[in-house]
C-alpha positions in Angstrom: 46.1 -4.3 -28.7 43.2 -5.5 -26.8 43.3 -5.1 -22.9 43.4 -8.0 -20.8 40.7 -8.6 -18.4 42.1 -9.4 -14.9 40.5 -9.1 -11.1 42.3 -6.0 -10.2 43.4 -2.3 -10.2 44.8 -0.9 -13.5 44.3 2.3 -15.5 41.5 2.8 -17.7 41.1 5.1 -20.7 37.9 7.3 -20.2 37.1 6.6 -23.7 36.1 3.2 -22.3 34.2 3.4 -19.5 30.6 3.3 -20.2 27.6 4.3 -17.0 25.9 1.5 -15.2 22.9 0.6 -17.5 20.4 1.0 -14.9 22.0 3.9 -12.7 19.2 5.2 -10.5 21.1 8.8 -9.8 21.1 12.2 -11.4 24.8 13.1 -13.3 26.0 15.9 -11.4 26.1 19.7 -11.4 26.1 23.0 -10.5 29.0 24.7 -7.8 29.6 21.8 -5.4 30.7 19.8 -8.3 32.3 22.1 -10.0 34.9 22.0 -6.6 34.6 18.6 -6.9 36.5 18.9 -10.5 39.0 21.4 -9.1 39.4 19.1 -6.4 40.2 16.4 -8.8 42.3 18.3 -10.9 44.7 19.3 -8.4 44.5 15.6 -6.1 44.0 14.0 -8.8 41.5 10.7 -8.2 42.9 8.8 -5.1 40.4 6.3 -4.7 40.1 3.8 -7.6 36.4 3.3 -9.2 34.7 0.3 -9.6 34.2 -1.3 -13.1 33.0 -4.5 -14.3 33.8 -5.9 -18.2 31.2 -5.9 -20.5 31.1 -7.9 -23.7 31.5 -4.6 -26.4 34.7 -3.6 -27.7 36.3 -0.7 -29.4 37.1 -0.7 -33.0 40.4 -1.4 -31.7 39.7 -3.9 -29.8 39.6 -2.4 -26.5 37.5 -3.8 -23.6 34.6 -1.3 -22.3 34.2 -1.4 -18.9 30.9 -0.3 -17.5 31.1 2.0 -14.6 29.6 0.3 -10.7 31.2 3.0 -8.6 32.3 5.9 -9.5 30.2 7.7 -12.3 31.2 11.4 -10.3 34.7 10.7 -10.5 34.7 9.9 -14.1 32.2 12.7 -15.3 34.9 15.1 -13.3 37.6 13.5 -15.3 35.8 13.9 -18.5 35.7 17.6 -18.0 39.0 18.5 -17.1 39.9 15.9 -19.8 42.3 13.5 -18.0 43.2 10.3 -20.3 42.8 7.6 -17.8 41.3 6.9 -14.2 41.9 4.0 -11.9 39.9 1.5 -11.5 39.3 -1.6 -9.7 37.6 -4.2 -12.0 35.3 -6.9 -10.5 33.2 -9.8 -11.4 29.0 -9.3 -11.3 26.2 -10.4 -12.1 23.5 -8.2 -13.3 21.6 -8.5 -9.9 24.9 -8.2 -8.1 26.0 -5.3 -10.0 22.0 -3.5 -9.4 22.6 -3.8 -5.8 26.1 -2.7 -5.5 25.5 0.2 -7.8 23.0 1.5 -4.7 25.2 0.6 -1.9 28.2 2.2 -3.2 25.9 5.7 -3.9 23.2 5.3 -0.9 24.0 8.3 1.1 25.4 11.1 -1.5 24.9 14.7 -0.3 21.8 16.5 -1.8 20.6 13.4 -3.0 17.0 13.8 -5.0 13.9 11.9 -3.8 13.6 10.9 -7.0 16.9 9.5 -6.9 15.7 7.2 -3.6 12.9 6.0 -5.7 15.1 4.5 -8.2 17.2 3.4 -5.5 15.2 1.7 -3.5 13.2 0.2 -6.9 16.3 -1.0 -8.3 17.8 -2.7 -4.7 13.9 -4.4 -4.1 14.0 -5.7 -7.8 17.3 -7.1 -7.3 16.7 -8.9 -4.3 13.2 -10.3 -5.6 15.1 -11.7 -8.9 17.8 -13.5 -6.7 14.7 -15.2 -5.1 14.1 -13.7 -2.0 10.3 -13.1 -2.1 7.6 -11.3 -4.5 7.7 -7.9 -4.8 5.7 -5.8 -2.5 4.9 -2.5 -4.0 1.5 -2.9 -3.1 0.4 -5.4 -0.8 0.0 -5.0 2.9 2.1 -6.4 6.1 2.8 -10.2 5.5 3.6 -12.6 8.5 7.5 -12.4 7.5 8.6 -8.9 6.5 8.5 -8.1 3.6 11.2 -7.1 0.9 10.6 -3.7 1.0 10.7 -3.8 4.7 13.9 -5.3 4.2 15.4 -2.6 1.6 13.8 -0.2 4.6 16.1 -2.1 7.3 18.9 -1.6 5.0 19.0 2.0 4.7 17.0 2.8 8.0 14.1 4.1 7.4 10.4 2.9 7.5 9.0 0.5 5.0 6.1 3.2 4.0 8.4 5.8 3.7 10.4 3.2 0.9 7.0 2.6 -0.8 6.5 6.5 -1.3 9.8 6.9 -2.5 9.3 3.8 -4.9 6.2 5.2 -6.3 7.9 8.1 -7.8 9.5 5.8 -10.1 6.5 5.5 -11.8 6.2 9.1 -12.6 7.2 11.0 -16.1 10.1 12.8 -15.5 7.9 16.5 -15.4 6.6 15.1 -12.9 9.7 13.6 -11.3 11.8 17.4 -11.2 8.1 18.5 -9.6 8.5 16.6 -7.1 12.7 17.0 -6.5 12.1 20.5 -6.8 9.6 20.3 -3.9 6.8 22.1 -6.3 4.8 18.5 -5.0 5.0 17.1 -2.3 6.3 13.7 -1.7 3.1 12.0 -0.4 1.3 13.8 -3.8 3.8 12.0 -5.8 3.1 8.9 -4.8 -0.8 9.1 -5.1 -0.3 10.9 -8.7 1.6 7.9 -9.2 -1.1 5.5 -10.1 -2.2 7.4 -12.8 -1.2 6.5 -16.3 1.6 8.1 -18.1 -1.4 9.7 -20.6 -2.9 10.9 -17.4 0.1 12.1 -15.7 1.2 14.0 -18.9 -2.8 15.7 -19.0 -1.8 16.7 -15.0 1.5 18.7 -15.3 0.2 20.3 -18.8 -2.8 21.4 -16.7 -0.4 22.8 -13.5 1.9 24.6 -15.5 -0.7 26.3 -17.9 -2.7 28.0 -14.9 0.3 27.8 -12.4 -1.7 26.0 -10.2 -0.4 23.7 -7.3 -2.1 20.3 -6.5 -3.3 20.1 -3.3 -3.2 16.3 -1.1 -7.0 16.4 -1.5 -6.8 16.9 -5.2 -4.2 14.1 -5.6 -6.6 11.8 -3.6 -9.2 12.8 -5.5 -7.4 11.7 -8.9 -6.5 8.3 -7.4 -9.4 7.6 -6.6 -10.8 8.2 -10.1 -8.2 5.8 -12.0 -9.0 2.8 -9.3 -12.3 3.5 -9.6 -12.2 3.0 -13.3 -9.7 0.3 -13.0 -12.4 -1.2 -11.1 -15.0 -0.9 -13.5 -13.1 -2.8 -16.2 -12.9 1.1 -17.7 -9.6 0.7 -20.5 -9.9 4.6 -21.3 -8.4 7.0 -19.6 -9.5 9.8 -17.8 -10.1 12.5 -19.9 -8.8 15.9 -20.0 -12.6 16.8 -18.6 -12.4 14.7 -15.8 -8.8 15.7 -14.8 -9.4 19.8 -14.8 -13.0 18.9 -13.0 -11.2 17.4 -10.0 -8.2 20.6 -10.3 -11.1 22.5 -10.0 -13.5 21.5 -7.4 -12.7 22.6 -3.9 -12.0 19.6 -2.3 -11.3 21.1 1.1 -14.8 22.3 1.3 -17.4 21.5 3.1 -19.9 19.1 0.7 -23.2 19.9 2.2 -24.3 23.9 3.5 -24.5 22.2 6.8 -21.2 23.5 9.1 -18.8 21.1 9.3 -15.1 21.4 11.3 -12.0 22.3 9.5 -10.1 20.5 11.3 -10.6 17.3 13.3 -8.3 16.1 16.0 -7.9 12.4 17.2 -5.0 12.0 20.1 -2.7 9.2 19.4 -4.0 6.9 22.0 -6.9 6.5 20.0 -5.6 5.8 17.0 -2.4 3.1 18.5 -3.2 0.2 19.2 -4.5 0.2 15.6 -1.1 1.2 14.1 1.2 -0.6 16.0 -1.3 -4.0 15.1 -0.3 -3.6 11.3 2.9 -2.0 11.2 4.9 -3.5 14.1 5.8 -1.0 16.2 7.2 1.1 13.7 8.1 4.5 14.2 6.2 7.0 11.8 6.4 10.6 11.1 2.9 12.3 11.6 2.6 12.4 7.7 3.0 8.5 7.4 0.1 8.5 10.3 -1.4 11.4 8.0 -1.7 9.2 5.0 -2.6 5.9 6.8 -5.8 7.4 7.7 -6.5 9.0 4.7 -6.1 5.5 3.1 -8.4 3.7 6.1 -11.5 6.1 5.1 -10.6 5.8 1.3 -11.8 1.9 2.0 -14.5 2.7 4.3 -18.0 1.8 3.5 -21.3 3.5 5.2 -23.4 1.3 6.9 -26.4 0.5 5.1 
């Protein structure tokens, strides 16, 4: 017999629950969730997951019920093998559903950077669908803030530091576990990011052959290549060649024989007024500032 669908809490076979199509975060592992399960086991699940109906039945008829809140609870269930789990059951939308899925799961412990880009990608998307601006993955500070300084406000954090989270979601997955697993740094991601998937796949087959690491210059280096060629109308990629020629050339060095410093330092004062005119009075980590320059000289053009 089919089960009725109804606003409110109930039971729900575990054979029909299905996850959240789009679900941004990572299924869990390792010892903290193995507690978790022994945990459940013994408690049992006191606080009901969220669920909303989909269209798909069971051969019998059943309803499936796809998974909002909650996909921890039920992978524990599933592995101690407990029948049903309780569940709240709501009416969504698709847009409603892709930002409750991040609300309910914003804050997690041990939560992957990775993870955050999804996140974030999924909550902007959602909010620009319902109407509320255009995206803003790339362009620069708009008279009203922008949507992705208003996922920022959300979850309280700048609105850079949600762009360079976003921009991992448009790395392979290699690259992706690189990146959670701290083999890349965060601000490497996101430049490595604008390389397509051909070119990202040429990277991490180069970095794990030699066990190399990829250094910030490096990454630069390779963004600057694809916008370059994007520039130039170029449809081809860049080539193996071109890749392993930029992995291998000393960026850090000096260019000329002439002595140059190794490091250059500018105090803050100098540098303020000229942040705070295009960011608002946002407060950056010295990384953020880091990256703001490097960006400023990437668009710099000698004198002629």
């Amino acid at each position: 017999m089919s089960e009725q669908i109804n606003e409110h809490d109930t039971d729900i076979s575990i054979e029909h629950l299905i996850p959240y199509s789009k679900h941004p975060f990572k299924t869990p592992s390792g010892k903290e969730f193995d507690e978790f399960c022994a945990s459940i086991k013994e408690n049992g699940i006191l606080d009901p997951i969220t669920v909303r109906s989909t269209k798909e039945t069971d051969k019998s008829g059943n309803r499936i019920y796809e998974i909002i809140s909650g996909h921890s609870r039920v992978e524990a269930a599933r592995r101690i093998e407990l029948p049903k789990v309780p569940a709240r059951i709501v009416d969504m939308t698709d847009d409603e559903a892709d930002i409750k899925v991040v609300e309910f799961n914003y804050g997690r412990k041990n939560m992957m950077p990775s993870e955050l880009g999804r996140a974030f990608k999924l909550r902007l998307d959602a909010l620009n669908q319902q109407g509320k601006r255009p995206s803003d993955l790339t362009s620069g500070q708009n008279e009203q803030k922008s949507s992705r300084d208003e996922v920022a406000g959300m979850f309280g954090i700048s609105g850079s530091k949600v762009h360079r989270y976003m921009r991992l979601a448009y790395l392979i997955p290699e690259l992706q576990d690189a990146v959670d697993s701290k083999e890349i740094r965060l601000s490497i991601g996101e430049r490595i990011s604008y390389l397509r998937e051909v070119e990202q796949k040429t990277l991490i087959h180069l970095l794990k052959k030699d066990k190399r690491k990829i250094t910030l210059q490096q990454s630069n280096a390779l963004s600057m290549a694809r916008q370059k060629a994007d520039k130039d109308n170029q449809k081809s990629n860049l080539t193996k060649k071109q890749i392993m020629g930029i992995l291998d050339s000393n960026v850090d060095a000096p260019i000329s024989k002439n002595k140059r410093p190794k490091n250059i330092k500018v105090s803050y004062k100098a540098i303020e007024k000229h942040i705070e005119k295009h960011l608002e009075g946002q407060e950056l980590s010295e990384e953020a500032i880091h990256d703001i320059i490097l960006k400023a000289l990437e668009n710099y053009k000698m004198p002629q």
